[in-house]
C-alpha positions as CSV (number, residue, x, y, z in Angstrom):
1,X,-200.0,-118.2,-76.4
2,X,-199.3,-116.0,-79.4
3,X,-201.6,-115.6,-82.4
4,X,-200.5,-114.4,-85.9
5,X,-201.6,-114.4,-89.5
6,X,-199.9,-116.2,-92.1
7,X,-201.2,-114.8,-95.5
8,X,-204.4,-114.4,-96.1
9,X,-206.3,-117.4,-94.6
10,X,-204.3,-119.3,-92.1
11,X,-203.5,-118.1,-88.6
12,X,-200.3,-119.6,-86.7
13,X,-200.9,-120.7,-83.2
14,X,-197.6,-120.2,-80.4
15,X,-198.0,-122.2,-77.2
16,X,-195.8,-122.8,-75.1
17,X,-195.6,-126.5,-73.4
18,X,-195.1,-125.1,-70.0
19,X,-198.5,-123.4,-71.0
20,X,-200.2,-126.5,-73.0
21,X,-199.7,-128.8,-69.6
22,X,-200.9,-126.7,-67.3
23,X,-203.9,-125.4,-69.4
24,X,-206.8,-127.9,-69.4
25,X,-209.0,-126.0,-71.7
26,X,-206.1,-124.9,-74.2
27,X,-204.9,-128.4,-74.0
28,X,-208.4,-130.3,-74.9
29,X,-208.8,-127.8,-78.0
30,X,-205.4,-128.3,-79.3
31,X,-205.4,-131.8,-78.5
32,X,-206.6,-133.5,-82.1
33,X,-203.9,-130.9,-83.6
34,X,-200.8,-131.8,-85.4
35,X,-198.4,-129.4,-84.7
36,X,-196.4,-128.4,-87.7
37,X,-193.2,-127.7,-86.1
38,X,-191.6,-128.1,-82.8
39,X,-188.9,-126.7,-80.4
40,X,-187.7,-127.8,-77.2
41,X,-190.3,-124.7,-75.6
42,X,-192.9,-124.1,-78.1
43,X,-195.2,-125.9,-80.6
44,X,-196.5,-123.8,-83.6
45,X,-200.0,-125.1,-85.0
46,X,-201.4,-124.0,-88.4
47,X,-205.3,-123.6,-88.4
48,X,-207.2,-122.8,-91.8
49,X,-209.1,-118.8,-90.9
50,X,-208.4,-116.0,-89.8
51,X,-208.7,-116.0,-86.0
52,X,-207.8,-112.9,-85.4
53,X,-210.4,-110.3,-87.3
54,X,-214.1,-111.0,-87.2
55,X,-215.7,-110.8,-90.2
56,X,-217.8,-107.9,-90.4
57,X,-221.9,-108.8,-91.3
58,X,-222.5,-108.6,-95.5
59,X,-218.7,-109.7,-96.3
């Protein structure tokens, strides 16, 4: 699984589907998840945040 920002509020999820089968827990979070594009080893999802860098306390 790869995480990376997209802009400023948007972080792009990389998971493999070797990974998403064999991964129960990634698998049940993903699972109500559209994926916005597909290839024949990947599936990229688009989540509204940024995932990546807590937000500090006061911002």
């Amino acid at each position: 699984m790869e995480l990376s920002l997209v802009g400023d509020r948007k972080t792009r999820i990389k998971v493999s589907i070797k990974e998403l089968e064999n991964n129960k827990w990634l698998k049940s979070v993903l699972d109500g998840l559209k994926p916005f594009k597909e290839s024949s080893r990947y599936k990229y999802y688009l989540i509204d945040g940024d995932l990546l860098n807590r937000r500090k306390d006061g911002e």
